[in-house]
N, C-alpha and C positions, 0 to 999 in steps of 0.2 A: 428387263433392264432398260432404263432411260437414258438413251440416245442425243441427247440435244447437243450436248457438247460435241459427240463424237461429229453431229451433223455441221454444226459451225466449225470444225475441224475441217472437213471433205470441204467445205465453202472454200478455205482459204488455198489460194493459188498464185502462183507467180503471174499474175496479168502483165503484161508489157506491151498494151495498146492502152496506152494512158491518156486522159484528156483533161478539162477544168471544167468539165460541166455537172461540178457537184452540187447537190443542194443543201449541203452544210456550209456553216458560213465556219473560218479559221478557229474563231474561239469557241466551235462544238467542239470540232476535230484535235484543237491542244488540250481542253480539257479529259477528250476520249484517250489520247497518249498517257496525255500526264497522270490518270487515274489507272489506268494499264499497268505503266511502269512501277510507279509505288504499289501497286496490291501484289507484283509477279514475285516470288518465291526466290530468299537469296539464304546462304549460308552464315548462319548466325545473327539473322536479321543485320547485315552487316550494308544494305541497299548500296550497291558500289556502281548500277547503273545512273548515267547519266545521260540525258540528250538536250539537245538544239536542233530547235522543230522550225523550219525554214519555209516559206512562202514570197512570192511574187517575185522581187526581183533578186533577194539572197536567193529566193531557191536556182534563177536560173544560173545562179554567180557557181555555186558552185558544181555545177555540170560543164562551164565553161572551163574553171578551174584542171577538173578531170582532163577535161579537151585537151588545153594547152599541156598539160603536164605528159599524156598519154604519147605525143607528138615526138619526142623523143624517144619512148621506145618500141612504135612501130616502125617494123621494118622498113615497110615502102608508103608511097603515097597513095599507094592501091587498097592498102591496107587500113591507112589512116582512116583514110573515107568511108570504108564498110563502119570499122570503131566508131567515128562521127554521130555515121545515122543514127548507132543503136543508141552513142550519147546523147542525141536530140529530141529520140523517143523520151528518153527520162526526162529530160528539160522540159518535154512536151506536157508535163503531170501537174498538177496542181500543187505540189510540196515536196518536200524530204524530210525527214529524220535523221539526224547522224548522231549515233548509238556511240557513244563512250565509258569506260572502264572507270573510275578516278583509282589511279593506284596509288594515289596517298591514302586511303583505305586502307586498301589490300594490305601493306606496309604493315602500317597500324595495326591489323591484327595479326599478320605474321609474328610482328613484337611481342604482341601481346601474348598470345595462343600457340608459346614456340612447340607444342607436341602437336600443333596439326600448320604449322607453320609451311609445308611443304605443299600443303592442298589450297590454300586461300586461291593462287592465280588461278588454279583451276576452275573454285569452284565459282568465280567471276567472270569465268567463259559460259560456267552452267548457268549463274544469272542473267547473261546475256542474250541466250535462247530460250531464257522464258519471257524475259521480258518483249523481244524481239517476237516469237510466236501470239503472245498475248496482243501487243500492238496490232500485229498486221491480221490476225484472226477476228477482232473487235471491230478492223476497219471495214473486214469483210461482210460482216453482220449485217453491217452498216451500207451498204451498197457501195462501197468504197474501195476499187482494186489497187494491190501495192506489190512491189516487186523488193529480192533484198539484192543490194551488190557490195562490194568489197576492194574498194580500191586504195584501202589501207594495205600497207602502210604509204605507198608513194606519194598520196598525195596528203599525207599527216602536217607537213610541216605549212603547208600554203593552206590547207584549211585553219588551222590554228590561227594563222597571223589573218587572214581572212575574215574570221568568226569570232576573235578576240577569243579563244579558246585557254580555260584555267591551266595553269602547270599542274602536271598530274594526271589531265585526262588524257586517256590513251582511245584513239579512232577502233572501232570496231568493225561500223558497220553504217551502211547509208540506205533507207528503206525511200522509194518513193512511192509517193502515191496520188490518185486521182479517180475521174472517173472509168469506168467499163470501156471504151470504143470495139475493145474486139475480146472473145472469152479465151481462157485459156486452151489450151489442147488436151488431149488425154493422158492420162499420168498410167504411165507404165509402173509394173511393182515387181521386184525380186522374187523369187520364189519362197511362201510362208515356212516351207519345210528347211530351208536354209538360216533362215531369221530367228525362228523360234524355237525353244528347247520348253517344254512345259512335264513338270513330274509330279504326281500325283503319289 
């Protein structure tokens, strides 16, 4: 069996010592996303990903963003400060990615397609982790470490007015990325006898 995918699969890892000491210049790296995103696998070829691929000083705009938004709802100043650091690790990356849905799509084929009408948002979440695994698997290829987080929905409305963001996109997801500074740790697994059912 030919392995290569599965190997650039094991490559890819949450890195979170991120730096800007890449040797791609931006426009490899948006044409590496943009050619990711469009080939990932959507339901009914219906492409409902969308992104905005941020560098220099958007990208640190919207870690700042996070920052002030976050402020509110940690508990203490103690607390604020740990969430900080880990925000200034991301800042600290060479870019982001922020992964958006457009549900005036989605819509669109619910209308259309009303006997599968009930699956479309779903299956926009399923394009969303392809799209999203293919990006950051491709970066990894690429000597390029990227981490994913999730600070949708709270900070949905300040990045919109932020980013000039279309009506209709809906935030998913914020991938940063940059160079190696430190590797990831070792990945723990479930136990395979729990995961899997195979019958012959």
């Amino acid at each position: 069996m030919k392995e290569q995918f599965l190997d650039l699969s094991k490559n890819r890892r949450s890195i979170y010592a991120l730096g800007r000491n890449v040797s791609q210049t931006p426009d490899e790296i948006v044409n590496l996303i943009e050619e990711n995103i469009k080939w990932a696998p959507t339901a009914f070829n219906n492409q409902t990903t969308r992104a905005i691929i941020l560098f220099g000083e958007n990208h640190e705009k919207l870690w700042d963003i996070v920052a002030d938004r976050l402020k509110s709802e940690v508990p203490s100043e103690e607390a604020y400060q740990k969430t900080l650091q880990k925000l200034n690790s991301f800042k600290a990356a060479f870019g982001s990615v922020l992964f958006f849905t457009d549900t005036n799509v989605v819509h669109e084929f619910e209308n259309n397609f009303a006997l599968y009408a009930d699956n479309f948002a779903d299956w926009a979440e399923q394009a969303q982790g392809n799209a999203q695994f293919s990006v950051w698997t491709s970066l990894a290829e690429n000597g390029i470490g990227a981490n994913l987080q999730h600070y949708n929905p709270l900070i949905d409305d300040l990045v919109k007015d932020a980013f000039n963001v279309p009506d209709g996109w809906r935030l998913r997801a914020q991938l940063n990325f940059g160079s190696i500074e430190a590797p990831a740790g070792e990945k723990e697994f479930m136990n395979d006898a729990d995961r899997f059912r195979v019958l012959k």
